[in-house]
KEVOVEX-905946 format. One record per residue (C-alpha): residue number from 1; chain; x, y, z. Coordinates in steps of 0.1 Angstrom, whole numbers, plus 5000, padded with zeros to 4 digits. Layout:
KEVOVEX-905946
NUM / A / X / Y / Z
...
//
This chain:
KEVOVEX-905946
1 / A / 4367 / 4875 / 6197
2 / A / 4385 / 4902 / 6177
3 / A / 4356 / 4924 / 6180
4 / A / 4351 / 4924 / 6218
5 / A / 4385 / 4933 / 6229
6 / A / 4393 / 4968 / 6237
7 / A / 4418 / 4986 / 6212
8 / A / 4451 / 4983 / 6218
9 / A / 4468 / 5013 / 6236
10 / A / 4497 / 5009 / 6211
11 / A / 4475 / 5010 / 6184
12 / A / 4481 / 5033 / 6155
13 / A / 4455 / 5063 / 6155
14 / A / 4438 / 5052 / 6119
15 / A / 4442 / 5027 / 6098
16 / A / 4463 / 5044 / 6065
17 / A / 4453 / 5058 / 6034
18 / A / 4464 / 5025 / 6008
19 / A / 4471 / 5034 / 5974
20 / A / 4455 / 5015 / 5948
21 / A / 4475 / 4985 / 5934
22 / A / 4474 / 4980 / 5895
23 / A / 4465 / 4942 / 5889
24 / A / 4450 / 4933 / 5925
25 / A / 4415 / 4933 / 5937
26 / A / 4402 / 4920 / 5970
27 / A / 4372 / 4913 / 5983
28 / A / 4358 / 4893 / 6018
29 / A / 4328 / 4878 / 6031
30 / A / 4315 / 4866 / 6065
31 / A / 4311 / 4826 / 6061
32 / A / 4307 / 4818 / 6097
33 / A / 4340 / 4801 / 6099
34 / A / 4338 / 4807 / 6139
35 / A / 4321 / 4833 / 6148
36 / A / 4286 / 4853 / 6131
37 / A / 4281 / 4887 / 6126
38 / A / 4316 / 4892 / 6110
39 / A / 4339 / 4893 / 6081
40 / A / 4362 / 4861 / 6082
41 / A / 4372 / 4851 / 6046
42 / A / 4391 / 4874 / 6022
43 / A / 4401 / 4870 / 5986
44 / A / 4428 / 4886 / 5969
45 / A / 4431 / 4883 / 5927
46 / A / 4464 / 4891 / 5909
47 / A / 4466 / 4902 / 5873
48 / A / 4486 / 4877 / 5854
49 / A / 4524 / 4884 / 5855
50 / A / 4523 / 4885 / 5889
51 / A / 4551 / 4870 / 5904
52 / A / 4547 / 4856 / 5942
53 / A / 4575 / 4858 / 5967
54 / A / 4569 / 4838 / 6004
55 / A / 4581 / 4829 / 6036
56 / A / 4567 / 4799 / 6062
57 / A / 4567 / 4792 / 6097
58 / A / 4594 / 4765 / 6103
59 / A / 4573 / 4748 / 6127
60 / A / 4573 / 4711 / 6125
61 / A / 4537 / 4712 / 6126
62 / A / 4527 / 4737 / 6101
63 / A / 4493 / 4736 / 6084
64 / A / 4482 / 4720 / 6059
65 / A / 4479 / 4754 / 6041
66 / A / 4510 / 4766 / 6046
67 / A / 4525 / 4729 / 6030
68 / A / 4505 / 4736 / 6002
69 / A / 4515 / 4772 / 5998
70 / A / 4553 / 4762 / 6000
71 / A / 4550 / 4737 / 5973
72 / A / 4535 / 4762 / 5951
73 / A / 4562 / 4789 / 5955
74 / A / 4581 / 4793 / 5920
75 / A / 4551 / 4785 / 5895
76 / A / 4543 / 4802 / 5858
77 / A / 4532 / 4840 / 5863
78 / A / 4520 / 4843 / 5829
79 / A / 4486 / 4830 / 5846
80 / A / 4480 / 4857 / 5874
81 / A / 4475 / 4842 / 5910
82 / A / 4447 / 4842 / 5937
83 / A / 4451 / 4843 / 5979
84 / A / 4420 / 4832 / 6004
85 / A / 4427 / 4833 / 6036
86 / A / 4399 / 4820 / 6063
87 / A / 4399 / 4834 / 6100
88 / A / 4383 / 4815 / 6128
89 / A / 4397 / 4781 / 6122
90 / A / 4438 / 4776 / 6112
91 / A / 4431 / 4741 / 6098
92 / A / 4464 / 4731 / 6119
93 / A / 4469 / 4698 / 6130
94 / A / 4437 / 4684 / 6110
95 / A / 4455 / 4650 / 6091
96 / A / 4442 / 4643 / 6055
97 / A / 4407 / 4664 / 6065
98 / A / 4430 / 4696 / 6066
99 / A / 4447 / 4685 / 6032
100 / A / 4411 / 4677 / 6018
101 / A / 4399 / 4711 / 6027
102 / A / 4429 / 4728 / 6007
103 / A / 4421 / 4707 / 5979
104 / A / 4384 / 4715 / 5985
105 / A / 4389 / 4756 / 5987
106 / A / 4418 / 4760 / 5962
107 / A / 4397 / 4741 / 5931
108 / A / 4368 / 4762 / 5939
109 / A / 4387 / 4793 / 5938
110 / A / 4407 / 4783 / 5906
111 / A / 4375 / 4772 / 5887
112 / A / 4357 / 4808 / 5900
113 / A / 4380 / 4832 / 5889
114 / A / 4398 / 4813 / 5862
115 / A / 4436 / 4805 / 5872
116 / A / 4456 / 4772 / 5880
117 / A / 4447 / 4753 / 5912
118 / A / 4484 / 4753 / 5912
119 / A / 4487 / 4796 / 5917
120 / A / 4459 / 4793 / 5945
121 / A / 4472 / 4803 / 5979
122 / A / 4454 / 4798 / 6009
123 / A / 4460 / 4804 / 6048
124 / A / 4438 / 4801 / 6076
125 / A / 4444 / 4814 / 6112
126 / A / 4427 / 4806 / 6145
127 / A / 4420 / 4772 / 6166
128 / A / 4443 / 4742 / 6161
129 / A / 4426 / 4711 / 6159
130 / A / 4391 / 4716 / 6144
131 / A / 4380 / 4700 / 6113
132 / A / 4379 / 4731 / 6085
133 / A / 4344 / 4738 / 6076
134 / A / 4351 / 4741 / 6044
135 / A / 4316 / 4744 / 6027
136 / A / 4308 / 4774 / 6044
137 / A / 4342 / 4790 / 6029
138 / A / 4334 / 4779 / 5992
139 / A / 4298 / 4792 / 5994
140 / A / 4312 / 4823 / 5997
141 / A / 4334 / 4823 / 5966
142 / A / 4310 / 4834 / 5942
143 / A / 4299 / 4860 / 5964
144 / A / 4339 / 4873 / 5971
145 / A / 4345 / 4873 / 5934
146 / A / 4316 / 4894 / 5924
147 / A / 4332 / 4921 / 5951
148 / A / 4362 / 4924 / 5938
149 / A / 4373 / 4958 / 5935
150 / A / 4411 / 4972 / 5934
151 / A / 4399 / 4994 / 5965
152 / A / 4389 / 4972 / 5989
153 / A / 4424 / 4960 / 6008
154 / A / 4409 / 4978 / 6043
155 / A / 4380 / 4949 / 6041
156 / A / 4403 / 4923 / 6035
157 / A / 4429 / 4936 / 6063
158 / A / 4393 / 4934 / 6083
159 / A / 4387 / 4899 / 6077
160 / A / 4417 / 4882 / 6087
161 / A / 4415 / 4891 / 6124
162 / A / 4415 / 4867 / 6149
163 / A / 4425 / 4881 / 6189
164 / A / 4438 / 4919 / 6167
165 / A / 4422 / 4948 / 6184
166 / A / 4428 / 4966 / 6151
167 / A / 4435 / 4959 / 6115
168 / A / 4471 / 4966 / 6101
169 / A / 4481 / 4986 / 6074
170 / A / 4511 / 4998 / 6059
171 / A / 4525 / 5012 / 6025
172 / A / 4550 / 5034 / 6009
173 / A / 4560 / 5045 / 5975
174 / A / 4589 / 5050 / 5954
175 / A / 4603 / 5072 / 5922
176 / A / 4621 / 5049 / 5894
177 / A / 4634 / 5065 / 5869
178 / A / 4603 / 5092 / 5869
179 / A / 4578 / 5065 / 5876
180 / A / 4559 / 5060 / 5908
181 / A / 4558 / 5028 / 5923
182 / A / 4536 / 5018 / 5952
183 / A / 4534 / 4991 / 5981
184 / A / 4505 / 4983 / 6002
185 / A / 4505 / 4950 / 6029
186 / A / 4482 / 4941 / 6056
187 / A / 4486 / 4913 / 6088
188 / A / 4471 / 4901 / 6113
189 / A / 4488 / 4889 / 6143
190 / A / 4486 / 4896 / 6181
191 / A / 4490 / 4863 / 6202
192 / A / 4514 / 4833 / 6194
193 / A / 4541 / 4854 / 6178
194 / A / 4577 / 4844 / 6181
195 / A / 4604 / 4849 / 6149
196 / A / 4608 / 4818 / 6130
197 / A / 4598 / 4833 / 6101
198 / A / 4570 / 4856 / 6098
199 / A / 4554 / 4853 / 6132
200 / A / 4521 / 4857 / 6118
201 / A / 4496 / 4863 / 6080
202 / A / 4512 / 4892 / 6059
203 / A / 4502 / 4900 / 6024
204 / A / 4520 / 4928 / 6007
205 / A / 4516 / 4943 / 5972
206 / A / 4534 / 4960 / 5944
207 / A / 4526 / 4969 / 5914
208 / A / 4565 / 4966 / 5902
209 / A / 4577 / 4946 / 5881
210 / A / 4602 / 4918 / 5893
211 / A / 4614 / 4887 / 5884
212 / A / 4599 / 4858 / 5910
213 / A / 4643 / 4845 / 5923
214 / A / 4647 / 4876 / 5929
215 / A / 4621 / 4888 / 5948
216 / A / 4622 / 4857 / 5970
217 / A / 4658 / 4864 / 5976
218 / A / 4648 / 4903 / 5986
219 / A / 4621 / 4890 / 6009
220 / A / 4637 / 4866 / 6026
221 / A / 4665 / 4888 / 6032
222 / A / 4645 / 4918 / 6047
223 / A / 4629 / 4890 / 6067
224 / A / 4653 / 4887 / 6090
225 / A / 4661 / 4921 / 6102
226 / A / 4620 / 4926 / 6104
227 / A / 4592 / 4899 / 6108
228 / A / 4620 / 4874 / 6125
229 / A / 4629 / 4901 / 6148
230 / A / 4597 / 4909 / 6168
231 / A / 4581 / 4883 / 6193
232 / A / 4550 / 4888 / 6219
233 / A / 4548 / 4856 / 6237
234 / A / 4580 / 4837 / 6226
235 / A / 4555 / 4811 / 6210
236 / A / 4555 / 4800 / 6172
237 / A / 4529 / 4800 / 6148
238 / A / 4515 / 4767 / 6132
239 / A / 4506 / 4790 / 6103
240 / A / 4528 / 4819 / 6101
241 / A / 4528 / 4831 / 6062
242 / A / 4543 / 4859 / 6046
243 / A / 4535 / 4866 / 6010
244 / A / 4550 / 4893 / 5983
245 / A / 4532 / 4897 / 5954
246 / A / 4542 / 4922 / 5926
247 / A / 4521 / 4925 / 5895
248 / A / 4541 / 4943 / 5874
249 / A / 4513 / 4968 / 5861
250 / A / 4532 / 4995 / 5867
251 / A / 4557 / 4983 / 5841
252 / A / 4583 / 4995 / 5862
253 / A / 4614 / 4971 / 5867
254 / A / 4622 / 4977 / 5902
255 / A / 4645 / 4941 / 5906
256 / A / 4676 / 4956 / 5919
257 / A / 4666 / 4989 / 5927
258 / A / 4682 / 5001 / 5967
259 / A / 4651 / 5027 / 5969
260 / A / 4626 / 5003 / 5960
261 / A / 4642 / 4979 / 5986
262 / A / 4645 / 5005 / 6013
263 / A / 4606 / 5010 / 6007
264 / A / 4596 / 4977 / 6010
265 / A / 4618 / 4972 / 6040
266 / A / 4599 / 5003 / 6054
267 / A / 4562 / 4984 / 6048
268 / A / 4577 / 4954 / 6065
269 / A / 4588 / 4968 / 6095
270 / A / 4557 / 4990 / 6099
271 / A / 4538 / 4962 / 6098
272 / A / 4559 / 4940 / 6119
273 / A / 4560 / 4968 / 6148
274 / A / 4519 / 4969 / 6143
275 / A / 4522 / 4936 / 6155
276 / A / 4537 / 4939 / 6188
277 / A / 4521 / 4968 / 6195
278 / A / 4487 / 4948 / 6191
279 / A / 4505 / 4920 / 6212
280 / A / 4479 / 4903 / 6234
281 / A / 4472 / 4926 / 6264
282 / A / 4499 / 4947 / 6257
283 / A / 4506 / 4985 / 6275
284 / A / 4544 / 4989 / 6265
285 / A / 4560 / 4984 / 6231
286 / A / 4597 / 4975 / 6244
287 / A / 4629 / 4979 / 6211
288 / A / 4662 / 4961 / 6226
289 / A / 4689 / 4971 / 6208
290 / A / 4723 / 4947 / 6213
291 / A / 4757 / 4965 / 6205
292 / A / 4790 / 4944 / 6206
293 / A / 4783 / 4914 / 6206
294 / A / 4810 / 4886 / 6192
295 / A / 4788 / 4887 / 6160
296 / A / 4753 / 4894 / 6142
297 / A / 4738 / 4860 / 6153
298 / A / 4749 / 4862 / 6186
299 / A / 4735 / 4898 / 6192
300 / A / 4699 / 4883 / 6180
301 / A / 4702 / 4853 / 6208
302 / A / 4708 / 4880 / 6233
303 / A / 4677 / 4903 / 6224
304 / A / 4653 / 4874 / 6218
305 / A / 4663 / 4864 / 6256
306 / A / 4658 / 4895 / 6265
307 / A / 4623 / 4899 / 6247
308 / A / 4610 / 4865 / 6258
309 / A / 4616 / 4866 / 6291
310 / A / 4586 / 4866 / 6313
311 / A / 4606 / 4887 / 6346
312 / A / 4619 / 4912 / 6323
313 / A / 4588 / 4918 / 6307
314 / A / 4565 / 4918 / 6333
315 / A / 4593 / 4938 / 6355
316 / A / 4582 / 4964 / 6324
317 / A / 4541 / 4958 / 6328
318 / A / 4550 / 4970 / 6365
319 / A / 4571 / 4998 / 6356
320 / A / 4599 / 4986 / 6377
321 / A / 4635 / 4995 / 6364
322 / A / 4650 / 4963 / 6377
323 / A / 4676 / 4958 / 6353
324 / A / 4688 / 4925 / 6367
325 / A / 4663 / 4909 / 6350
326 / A / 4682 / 4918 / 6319
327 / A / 4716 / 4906 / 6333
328 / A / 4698 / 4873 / 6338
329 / A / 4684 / 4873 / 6307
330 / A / 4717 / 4879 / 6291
331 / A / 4733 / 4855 / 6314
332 / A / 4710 / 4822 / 6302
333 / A / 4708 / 4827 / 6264
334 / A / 4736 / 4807 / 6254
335 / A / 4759 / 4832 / 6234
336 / A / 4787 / 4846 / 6243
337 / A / 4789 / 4868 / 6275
338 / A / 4817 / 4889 / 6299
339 / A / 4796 / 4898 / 6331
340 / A / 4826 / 4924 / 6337
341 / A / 4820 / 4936 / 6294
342 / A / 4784 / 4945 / 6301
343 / A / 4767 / 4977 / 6300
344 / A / 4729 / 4985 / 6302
345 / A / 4710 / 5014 / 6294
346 / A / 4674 / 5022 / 6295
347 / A / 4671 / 5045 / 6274
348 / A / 4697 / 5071 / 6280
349 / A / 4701 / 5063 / 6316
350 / A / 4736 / 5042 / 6320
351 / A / 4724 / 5017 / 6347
352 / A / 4749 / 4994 / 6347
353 / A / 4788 / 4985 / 6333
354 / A / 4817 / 4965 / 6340
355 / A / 4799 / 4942 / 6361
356 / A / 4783 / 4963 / 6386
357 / A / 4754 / 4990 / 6387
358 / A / 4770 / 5026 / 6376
359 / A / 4784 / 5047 / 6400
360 / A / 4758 / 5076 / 6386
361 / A / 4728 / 5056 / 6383
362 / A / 4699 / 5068 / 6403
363 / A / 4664 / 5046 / 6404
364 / A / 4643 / 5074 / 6403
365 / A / 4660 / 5086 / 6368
366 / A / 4646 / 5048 / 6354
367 / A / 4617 / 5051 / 6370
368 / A / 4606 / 5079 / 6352
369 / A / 4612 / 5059 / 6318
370 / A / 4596 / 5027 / 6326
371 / A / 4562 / 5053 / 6328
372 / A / 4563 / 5055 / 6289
373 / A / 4542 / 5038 / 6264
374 / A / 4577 / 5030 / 6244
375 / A / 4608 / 5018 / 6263
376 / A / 4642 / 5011 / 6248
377 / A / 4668 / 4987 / 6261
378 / A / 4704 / 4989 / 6252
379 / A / 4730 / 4964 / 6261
380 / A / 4764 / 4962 / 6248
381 / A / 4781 / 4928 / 6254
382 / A / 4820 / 4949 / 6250
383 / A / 4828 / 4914 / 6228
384 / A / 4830 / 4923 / 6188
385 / A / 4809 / 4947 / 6161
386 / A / 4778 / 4924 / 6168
387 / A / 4748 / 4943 / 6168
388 / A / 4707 / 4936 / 6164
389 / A / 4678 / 4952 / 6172
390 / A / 4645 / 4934 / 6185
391 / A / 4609 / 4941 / 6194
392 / A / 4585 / 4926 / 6221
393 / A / 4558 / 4940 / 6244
394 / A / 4555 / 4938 / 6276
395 / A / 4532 / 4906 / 6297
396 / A / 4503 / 4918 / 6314
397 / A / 4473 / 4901 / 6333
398 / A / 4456 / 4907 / 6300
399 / A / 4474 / 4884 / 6279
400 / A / 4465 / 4854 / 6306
401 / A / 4427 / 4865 / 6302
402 / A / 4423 / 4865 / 6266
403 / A / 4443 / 4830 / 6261
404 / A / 4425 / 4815 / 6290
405 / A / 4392 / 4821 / 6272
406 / A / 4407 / 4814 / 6236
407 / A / 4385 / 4785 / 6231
408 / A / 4353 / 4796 / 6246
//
């Protein structure tokens, strides 16, 4: 499916130049998961001392890959580490088959290119429901491991699409103490993308060196001001997985360091943004930014309400400035609220405070916005120092379209 949908509008123009990473290699393969013709199967290979950071959709009925993944978080580095991830198939909701398959994929891998079953990590993304076919995946390991090569994280990036109009990419680099350190990720995600974690597959790479608590700790803490802040469809993932992987070939100790964090927090946003911009039949890429609310959480309930509701965002699709979709929207979320507190820009244009539309608002003014490819939405409850900023797309006839023939 990935490769008959038009490009995304949003999309980036070109996929980024990705700096090699010291102690990773990646390869992928088409094994006919779903479809023929096409790369679906990717394999990374970590050096060992590779320590492996992740986060997991909090769904109560995650994969059977993304149980196992959990359970391995935490394990001995000294033994390097290996990620396959399948497209096609999300081996979601398969019972003991799904757990089988795991098994099935992870020993093959482990017993190919020599680590512990138990630093295997695998994902899979596509149709809940379907039995795994898991033989087609572990033919394929031979043939992925004899194509490694540090160079290849565009292919693997390639390989993980499901509905994606375009692969994601994203990296930056840092100076530590006269060293350079880079970072490289790739995702996939487009459809079925709401925050409850990671909203979708991301694999990012360093080759700094960091001690494993810690770099769980920095993850999930960027987490939340990135991947848990975007949503397309207000719908969450059986398989959302997010992992951080840093070799330490560099031998640069980064744990700690603010510009190594600020850099990484960069990658992460990039990538999340990637992701709504690719959202499923998307035209506008939407950023709601909440001011003064009665505190942090409370701004995010606001802008999630804001971002999943269907009015406001296919209000946006039609390029109608009818901003009280976004005083209902503020209205039903649950947090706290002072109809006569609110004010609501888009973009610059005041449109409404104190309860009523703005004595200088003119429609034609947010007309004009609601033309551009990016909007931005800012509401400020007039409550506390709360304050978030979210991202969403707008909800278009395309979006119905491509889920409606998901399956076909």
């Amino acid at each position: 499916m990935a490769q008959s949908l038009p490009r995304s509008p949003l999309a980036p123009a070109s996929f980024p130049d990705l700096p090699v990473i010291k102690g990773a290699q990646f390869a992928s393969a088409a094994a006919g998961v779903k479809y023929q013709g096409r790369t679906d199967v990717m394999l990374a290979v970590l050096d060992p001392g590779t320590s492996v950071a992740g986060v997991f959709t909090q769904s109560a009925t995650r994969s059977a890959p993304v149980l196992d993944c959990q359970a391995k978080l935490g394990g001995d580095s000294a033994t390097g580490a290996a990620i396959l991830v399948n497209s096609g198939n999300s081996n979601a909701f398969t019972g003991h088959y799904g757990q089988k398959s795991v098994a099935d994929i992870t020993a093959a891998v482990a017993a190919t290119v020599d680590v512990p079953a138990d630093r295997v990590f695998t994902a899979s993304t596509g149709v809940i429901g379907e039995p795994l076919p898991q033989d087609r995946i572990v033919a394929k390991i031979g043939e992925l491991n004899n194509g490694l090569d540090a160079g290849r994280m565009e292919d693997a990036a390639n390989a993980i699409m499901t509905t994606d109009t375009f692969a994601k990419a994203a990296t930056a680099q840092v100076e530590i103490n006269g060293s350079t350190v880079s970072i490289a990720g790739i995702a996939k995600g487009s459809g079925m993308i709401a925050p409850d974690m990671a909203t979708m597959l991301v694999y990012i790479f360093t080759d700094a060196k960091y001690e494993q608590g810690a770099l769980q700790a920095l993850l999930s803490d960027l987490n939340n001001t990135s991947f848990n802040c975007i949503t397309v469809d207000s719908d969450t993932s059986t398989s959302d997985s997010l992992l951080l992987c840093a070799t330490g070939a560099s031998g640069v100790d980064a744990e700690g360091n603010e510009a190594f964090a600020q850099a990484l927090n960069t990658v992460m946003l990039d990538l999340a943004h990637q992701v709504v911009r690719d959202g499923e039949g998307a035209s506008k890429f939407i950023e709601i930014q909440i001011t003064g609310a009665a505190n942090d959480t409370d701004a995010k309930v606001h802008g999630l309400s804001i971002a999943n509701s269907p009015l406001v965002k296919t209000a946006i699709a039609g390029e109608d400035a009818n901003w009280g979709r976004v005083v209902m929207a503020v209205g039903k979320s649950g947090a706290a609220a002072d109809r006569d507190l609110l004010s609501i820009w888009f973009g610059d244009v005041l449109v409404a405070e104190k309860g009523w539309v703005s004595p200088n608002y003119r429609e034609e003014s947010a007309a004009a916005l609601m033309k551009n490819d990016e909007i931005v939405i800012k509401v400020d409850l007039g409550l506390g120092d709360g304050a978030c900023t979210v991202w969403t797309c707008d909800l278009t006839h395309g979006y119905i379209e491509i889920n409606a023939d998901y399956r076909s």
